[in-house]
C-alpha positions in Angstrom: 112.9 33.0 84.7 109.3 34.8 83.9 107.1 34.4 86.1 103.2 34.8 86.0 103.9 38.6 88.2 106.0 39.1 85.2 103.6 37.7 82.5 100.9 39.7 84.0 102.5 43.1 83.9 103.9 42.5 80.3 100.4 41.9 78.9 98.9 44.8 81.4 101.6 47.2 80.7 100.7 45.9 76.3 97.3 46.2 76.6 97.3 49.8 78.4 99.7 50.7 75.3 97.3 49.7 72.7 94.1 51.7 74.7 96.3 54.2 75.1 97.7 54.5 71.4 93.6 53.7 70.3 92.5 56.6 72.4 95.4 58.8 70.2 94.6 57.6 67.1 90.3 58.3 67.9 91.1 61.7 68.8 93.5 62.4 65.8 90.4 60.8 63.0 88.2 62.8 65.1 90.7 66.4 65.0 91.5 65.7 61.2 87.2 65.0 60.7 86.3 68.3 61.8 88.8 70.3 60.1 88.1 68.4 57.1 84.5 69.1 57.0 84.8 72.8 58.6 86.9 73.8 55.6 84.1 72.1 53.0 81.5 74.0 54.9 84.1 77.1 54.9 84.5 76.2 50.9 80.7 76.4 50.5 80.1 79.2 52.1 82.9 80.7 49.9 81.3 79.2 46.7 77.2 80.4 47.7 78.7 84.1 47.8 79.2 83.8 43.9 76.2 82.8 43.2 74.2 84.8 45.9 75.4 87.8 43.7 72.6 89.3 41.3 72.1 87.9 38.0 72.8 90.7 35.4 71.2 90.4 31.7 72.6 88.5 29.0 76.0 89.7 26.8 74.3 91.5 23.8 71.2 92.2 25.7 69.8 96.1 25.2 67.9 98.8 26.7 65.2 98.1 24.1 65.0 94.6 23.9 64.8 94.5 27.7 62.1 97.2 27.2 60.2 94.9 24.6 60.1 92.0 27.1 58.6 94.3 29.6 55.5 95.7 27.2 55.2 92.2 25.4 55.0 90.5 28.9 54.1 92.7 31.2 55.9 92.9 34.6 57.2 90.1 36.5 55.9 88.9 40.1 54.1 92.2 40.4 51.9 91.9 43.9 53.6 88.8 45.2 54.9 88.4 48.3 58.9 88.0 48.8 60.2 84.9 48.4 62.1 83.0 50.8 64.6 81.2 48.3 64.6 82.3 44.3 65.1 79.2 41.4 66.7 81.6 38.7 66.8 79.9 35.2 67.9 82.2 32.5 68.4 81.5 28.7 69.1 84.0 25.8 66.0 85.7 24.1 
């Protein structure tokens, strides 16, 4: 026959399991959380190295016509300080 002793440890001995299990499944979203955004972060850093390269001229682009640009134009950011961040926006000429 159950008794309340026995009532009272089945629902103790069920709710410590479901802490317990909660506690498990916290620290598992919180494990696979990280990782997830440490390898987008590790992804970005990957992905800013292309286009932290120097920009190189146009296909098709000469000596001369670069040379052109420079006496129509005159040089670029001459006497400026340097720039923390650059906005490069190129286009064909």
């Amino acid at each position: 026959m159950l008794t309340h002793k026995h009532l009272l440890i089945s629902v103790s001995t069920c709710s410590f399991m479901y802490h317990y299990f909660r506690k498990k499944l916290q620290r598992i979203t919180v494990l696979l959380s990280c990782g997830f955004l440490f390898f987008i972060a590790l992804g970005g850093m990957y992905s800013f190295e292309i286009f932290a390269a120097l920009p190189d001229r146009g296909s098709g682009i000469t000596d001369e016509v670069e040379e052109e640009f420079r006496q129509r134009n005159g040089r670029i950011f001459t006497g400026w300080s340097t720039p923390q961040a650059v906005l490069v926006i190129t286009g064909e000429l």
